[in-house]
C-alpha positions as CSV (number, residue, x, y, z in Angstrom):
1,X,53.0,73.1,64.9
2,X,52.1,75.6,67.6
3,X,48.8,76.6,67.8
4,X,48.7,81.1,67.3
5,X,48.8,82.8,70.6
6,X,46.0,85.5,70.5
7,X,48.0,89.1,69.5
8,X,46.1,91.1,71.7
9,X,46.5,88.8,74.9
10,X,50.3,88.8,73.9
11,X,50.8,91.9,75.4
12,X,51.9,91.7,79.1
13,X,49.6,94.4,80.6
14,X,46.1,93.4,78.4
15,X,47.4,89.4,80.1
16,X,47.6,91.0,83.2
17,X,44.5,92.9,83.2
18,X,42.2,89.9,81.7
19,X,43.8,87.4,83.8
20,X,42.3,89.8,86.8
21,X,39.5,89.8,85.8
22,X,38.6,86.3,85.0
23,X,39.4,85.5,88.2
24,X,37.7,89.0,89.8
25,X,34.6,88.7,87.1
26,X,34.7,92.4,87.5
27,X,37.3,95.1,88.7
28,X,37.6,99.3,89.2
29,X,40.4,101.1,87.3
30,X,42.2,101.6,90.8
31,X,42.3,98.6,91.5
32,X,44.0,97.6,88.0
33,X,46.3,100.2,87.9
34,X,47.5,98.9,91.2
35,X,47.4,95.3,90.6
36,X,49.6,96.0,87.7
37,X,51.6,98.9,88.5
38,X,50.6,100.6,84.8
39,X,50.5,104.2,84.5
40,X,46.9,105.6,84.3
41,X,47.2,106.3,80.5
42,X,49.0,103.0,79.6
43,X,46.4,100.9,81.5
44,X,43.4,103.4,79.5
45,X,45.0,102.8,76.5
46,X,45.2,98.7,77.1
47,X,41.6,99.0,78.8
48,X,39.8,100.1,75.0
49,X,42.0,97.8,73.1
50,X,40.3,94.8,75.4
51,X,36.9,96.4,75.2
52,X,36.9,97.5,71.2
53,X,37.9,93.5,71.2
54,X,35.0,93.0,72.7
55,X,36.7,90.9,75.9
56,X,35.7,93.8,78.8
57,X,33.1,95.8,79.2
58,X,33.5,99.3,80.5
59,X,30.8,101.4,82.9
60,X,31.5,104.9,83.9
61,X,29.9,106.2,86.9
62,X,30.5,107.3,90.6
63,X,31.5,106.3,93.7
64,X,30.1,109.4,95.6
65,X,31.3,112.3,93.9
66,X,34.2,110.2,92.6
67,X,34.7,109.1,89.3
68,X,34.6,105.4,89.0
69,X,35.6,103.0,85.6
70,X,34.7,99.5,86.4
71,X,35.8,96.7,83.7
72,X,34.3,93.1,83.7
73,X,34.9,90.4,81.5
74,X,32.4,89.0,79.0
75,X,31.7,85.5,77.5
76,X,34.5,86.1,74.5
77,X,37.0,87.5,76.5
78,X,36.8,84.6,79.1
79,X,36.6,82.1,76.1
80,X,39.8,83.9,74.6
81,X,41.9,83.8,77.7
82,X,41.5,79.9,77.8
83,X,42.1,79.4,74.6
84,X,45.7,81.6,75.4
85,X,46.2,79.4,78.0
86,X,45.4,76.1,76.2
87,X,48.0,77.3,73.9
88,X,50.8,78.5,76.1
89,X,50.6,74.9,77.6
90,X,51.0,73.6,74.3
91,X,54.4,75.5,74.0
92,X,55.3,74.7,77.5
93,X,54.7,70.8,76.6
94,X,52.0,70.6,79.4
């Protein structure tokens, strides 16, 4: 039997956007949205799903006089992305 892919990883902007930042450890909402080509509202809307699961944390400050939201990954949402992976390699026989 297949082990159960994590539902909120499933989703091919939330992969995107954790697989980022396990390998950044921590990005800014420009860079996401450009990294992954989301609208501003879809990537928002994806960004506090992660973070209400508790995989990113969000700060809100400035750059200057700029608005800046920077996301970073914590301990469970590293843990959950290797898990996902653990189990797409299962599926892929690997």
């Amino acid at each position: 039997m297949f082990p159960k892919l994590d539902p909120l990883l499933h989703s091919e902007l939330r992969l995107a956007v954790i697989s980022i930042l396990a390998e950044a450890d921590q990005a800014d909402f420009t860079y996401l949205k450009k990294q992954t080509g989301a609208t501003s509202g879809n990537l928002s809307v994806q960004i506090d799903k992660l973070h209400a699961a508790g995989y990113i944390t969000v700060e809100k400050g400035f750059k200057g006089k700029m608005p800046c939201t920077t996301c970073k990954i914590t301990a469970a949402g590293a843990e959950a992305f290797g898990n996902y992976v653990v189990a797409l390699k299962d599926y892929i026989g690997k």
